[in-house]
C-alpha positions as CSV (number, residue, x, y, z in Angstrom):
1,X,-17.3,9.9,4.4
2,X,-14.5,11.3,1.6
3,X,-12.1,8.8,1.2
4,X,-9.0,9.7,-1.3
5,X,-6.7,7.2,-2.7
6,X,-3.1,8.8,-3.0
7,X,-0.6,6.7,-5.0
8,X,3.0,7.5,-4.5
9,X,5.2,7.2,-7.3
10,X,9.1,8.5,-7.2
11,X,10.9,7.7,-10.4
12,X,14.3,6.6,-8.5
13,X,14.5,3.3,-7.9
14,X,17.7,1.5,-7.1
15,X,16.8,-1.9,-8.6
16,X,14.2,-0.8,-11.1
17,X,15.1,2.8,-12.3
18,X,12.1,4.7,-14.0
19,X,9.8,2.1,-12.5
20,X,6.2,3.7,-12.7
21,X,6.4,4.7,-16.3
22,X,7.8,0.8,-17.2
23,X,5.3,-1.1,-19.8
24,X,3.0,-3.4,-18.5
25,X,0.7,-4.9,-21.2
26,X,0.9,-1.3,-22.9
27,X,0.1,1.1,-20.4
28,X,3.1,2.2,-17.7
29,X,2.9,0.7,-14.7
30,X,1.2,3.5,-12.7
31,X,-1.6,4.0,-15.1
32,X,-2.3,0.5,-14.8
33,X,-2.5,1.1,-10.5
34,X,-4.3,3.7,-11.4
35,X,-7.0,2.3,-13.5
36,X,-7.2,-0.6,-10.8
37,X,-7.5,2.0,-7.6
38,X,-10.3,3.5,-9.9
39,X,-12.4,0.7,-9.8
40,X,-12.8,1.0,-6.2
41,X,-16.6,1.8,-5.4
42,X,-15.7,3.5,-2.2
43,X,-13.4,6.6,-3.5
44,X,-14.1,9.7,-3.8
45,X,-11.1,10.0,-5.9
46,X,-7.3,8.7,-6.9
47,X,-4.2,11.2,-7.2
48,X,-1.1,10.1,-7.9
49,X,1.7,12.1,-6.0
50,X,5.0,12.3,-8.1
51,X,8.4,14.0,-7.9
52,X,8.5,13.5,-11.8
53,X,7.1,15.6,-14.2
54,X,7.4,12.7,-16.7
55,X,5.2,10.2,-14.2
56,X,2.5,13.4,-14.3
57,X,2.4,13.5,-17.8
58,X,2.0,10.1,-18.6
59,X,-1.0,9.7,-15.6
60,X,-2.4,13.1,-17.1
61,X,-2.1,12.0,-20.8
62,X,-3.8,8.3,-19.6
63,X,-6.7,10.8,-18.3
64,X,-6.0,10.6,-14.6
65,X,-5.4,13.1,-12.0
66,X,-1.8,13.6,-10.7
67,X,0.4,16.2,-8.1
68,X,3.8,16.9,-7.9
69,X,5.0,16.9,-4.6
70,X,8.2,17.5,-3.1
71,X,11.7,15.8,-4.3
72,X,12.9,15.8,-1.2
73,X,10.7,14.0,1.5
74,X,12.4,11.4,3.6
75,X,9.6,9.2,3.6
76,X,6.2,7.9,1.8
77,X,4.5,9.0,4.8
78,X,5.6,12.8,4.3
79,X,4.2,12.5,0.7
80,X,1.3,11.5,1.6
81,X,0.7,14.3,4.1
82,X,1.4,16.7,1.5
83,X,-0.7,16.0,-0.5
84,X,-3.3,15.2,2.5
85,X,-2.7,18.7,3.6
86,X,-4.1,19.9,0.0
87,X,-7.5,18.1,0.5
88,X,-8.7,19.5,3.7
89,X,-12.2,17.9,2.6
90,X,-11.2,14.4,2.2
91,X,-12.2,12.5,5.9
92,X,-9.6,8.9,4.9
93,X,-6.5,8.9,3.1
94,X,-5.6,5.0,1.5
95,X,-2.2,5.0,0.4
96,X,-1.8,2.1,-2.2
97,X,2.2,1.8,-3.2
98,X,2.9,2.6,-7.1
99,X,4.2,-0.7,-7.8
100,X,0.9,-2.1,-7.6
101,X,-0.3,-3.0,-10.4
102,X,-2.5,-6.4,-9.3
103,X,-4.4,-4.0,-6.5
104,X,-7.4,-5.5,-5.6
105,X,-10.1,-2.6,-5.8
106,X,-12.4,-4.8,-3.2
107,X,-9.5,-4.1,-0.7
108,X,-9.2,-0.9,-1.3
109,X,-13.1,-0.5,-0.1
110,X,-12.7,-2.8,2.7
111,X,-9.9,-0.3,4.0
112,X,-12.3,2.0,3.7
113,X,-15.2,0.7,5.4
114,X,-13.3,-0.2,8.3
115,X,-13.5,3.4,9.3
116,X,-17.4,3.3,9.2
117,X,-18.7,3.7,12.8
118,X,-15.4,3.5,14.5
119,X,-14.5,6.9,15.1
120,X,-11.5,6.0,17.3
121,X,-9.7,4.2,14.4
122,X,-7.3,6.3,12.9
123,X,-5.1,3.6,10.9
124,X,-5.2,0.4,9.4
125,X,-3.4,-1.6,7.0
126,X,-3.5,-5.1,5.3
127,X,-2.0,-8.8,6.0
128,X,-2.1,-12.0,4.2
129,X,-1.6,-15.4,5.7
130,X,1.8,-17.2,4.2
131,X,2.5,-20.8,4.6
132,X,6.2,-21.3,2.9
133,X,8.7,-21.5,5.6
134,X,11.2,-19.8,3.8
135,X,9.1,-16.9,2.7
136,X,8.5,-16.6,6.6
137,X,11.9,-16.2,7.7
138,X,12.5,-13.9,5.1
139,X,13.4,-10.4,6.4
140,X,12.5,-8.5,3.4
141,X,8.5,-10.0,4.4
142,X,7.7,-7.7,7.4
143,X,5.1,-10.1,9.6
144,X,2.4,-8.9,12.1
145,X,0.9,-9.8,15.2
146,X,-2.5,-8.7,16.3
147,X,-4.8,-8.7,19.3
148,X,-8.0,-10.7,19.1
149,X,-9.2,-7.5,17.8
150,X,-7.2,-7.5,14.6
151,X,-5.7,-4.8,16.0
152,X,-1.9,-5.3,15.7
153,X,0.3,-6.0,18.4
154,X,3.3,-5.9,16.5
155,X,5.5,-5.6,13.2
156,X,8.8,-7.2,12.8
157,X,11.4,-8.7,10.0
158,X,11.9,-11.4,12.2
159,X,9.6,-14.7,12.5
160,X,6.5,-13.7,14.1
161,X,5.1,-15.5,16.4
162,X,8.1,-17.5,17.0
163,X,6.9,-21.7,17.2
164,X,8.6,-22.4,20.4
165,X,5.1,-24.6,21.1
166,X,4.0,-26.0,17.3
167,X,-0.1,-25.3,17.9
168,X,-0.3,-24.0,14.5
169,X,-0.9,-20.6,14.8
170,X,-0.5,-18.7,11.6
171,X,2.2,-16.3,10.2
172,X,0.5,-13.2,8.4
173,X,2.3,-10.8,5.9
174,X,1.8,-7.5,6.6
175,X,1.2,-5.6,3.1
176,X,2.3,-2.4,3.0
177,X,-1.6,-0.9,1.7
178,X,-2.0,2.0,4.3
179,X,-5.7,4.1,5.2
180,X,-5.4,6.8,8.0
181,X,-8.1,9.6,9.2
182,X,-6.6,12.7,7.5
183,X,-6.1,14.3,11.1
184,X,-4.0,11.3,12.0
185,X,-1.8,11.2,8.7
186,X,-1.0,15.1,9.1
187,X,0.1,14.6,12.6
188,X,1.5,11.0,12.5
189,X,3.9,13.1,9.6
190,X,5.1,15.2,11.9
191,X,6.0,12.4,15.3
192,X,9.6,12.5,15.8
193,X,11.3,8.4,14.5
194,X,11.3,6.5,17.4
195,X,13.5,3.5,18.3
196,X,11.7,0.6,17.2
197,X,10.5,1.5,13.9
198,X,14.3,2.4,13.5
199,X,15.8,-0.7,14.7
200,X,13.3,-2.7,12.3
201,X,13.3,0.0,9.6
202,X,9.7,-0.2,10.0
203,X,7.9,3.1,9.9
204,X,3.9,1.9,11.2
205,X,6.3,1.4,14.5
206,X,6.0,4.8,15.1
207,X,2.7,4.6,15.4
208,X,2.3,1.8,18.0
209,X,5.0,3.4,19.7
210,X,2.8,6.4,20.4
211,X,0.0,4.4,21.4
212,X,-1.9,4.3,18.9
213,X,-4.4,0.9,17.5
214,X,-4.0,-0.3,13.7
215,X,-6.6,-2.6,12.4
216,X,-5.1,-5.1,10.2
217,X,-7.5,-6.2,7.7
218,X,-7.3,-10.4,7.0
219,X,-7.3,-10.5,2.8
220,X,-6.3,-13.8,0.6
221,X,-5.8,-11.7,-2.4
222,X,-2.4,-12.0,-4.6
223,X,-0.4,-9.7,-4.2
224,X,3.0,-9.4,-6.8
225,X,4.3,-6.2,-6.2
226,X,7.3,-4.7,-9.2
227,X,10.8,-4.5,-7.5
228,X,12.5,-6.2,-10.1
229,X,12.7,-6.6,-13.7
230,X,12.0,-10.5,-12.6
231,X,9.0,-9.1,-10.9
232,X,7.6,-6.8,-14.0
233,X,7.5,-10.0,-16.4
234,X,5.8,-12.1,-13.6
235,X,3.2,-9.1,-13.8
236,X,3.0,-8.8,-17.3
237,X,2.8,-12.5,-18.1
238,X,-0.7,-12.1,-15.0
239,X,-1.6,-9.4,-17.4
240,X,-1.7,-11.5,-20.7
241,X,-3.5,-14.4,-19.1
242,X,-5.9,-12.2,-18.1
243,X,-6.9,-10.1,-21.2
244,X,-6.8,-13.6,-23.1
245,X,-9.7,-14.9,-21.0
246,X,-11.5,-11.4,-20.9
247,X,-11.1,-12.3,-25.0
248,X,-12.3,-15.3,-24.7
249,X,-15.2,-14.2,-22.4
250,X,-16.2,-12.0,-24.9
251,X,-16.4,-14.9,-27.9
């Protein structure tokens, strides 16, 4: 199986403008999600797909392999077909989000084994179990319900399950790490919005909607994704800490 890792990366951000090339520990931020995808053992390759010639340069100038894509898509999902639609070789697509730069490459080939010997599965995705109350009622956390399965059930801004009866049952995170069969992603592109995804502003609604199964694969990894300028000096402080142990490692 040919499994490609695309990594979007626009360079308009409203919180964070230029956000992919920012610094983090001395490479921009999308080399360094690149370097991380790379380690994946599963790959057959990363591309980064950009509507910036100066994001291509830098991930070209690192040594990596970019794509300009469109300016104009209205989604990531769009994106990602186009440049899906350029590797008609590639079996998986895994979508890992630019803004990345803590991606755990064992997830990445988790994603993709999930597609071993399953040839109705034509999506899945990651979740994360969170414990902070307030964190769960936050709407900017989308949660996710599954089946016994781990198929999901559903994806919502609201509290999911809601505790009416306190039995314990967990409240997962859903992270927004995407693999698809390439089939799927080019026609998944092209399904007309559909009223749940736009009620929640939730776009894997549309698949669900149409009937379709996403496997939602368990992980405890950390996950601190760069929205803000708060965010990118959390990051880069994770960064330090670690390159001072790899140093000390070495010693």
């Amino acid at each position: 199986m040919k499994i490609l890792c695309v990594i979007p990366a626009r360079y308009a951000s409203t919180r964070l403008p230029g956000k992919p090339l920012k610094d983090v520990a001395g490479k921009p931020m999308i080399c360094r999600v690149y370097d991380r995808a790379s380690q994946a053992k599963t790959l057959s390759g990363v591309v980064v797909a950009t509507d910036d010639e100066r994001i291509l340069r830098a991930v070209e100038d690192h040594g990596g392999r970019a794509m300009m894509t469109a300016k104009d898509h209205p989604t990531g999902t769009d994106r990602l077909a186009e440049v899906a639609a350029a590797y008609p070789d590639v079996d998986v697509i895994i979508n890992v989000q630019g803004d990345e730069p803590l991606i755990e490459p064992s997830l990445i080939d988790e994603l993709g084994r999930a597609f071993d010997g399953d040839d109705a599965l034509k999506m899945a995705t990651v979740m994360t179990p969170i414990e902070d109350e307030a964190e769960q009622k936050n709407p900017n956390n989308v949660k996710v319900v599954t089946d016994k399965n781990g198929c999901a059930l559903y994806f919502s801004r609201s509290l999911l399950p809601y505790p009416r009866n306190s039995v314990g049952t967990p409240v997962y995170k859903h992270i927004g790490i995407y693999a698809y069969r390439r089939d799927f992603l080019l026609a998944y592109a092209k399904m007309a919005p559909t009223p749940l995804e736009r009620a929640e502003s939730l776009e894997q609604l549309r698949a669900l909607e149409n009937g379709y199964k996403i496997k939602c694969i368990k992980t405890y990894a950390r996950f601190v994704g760069v929205d803000t300028p708060e965010d990118l000096a959390k990051v880069n402080e994770i960064y330090r800490k670690m390159e001072e142990k790899e140093e000390a490692a070495k010693s």
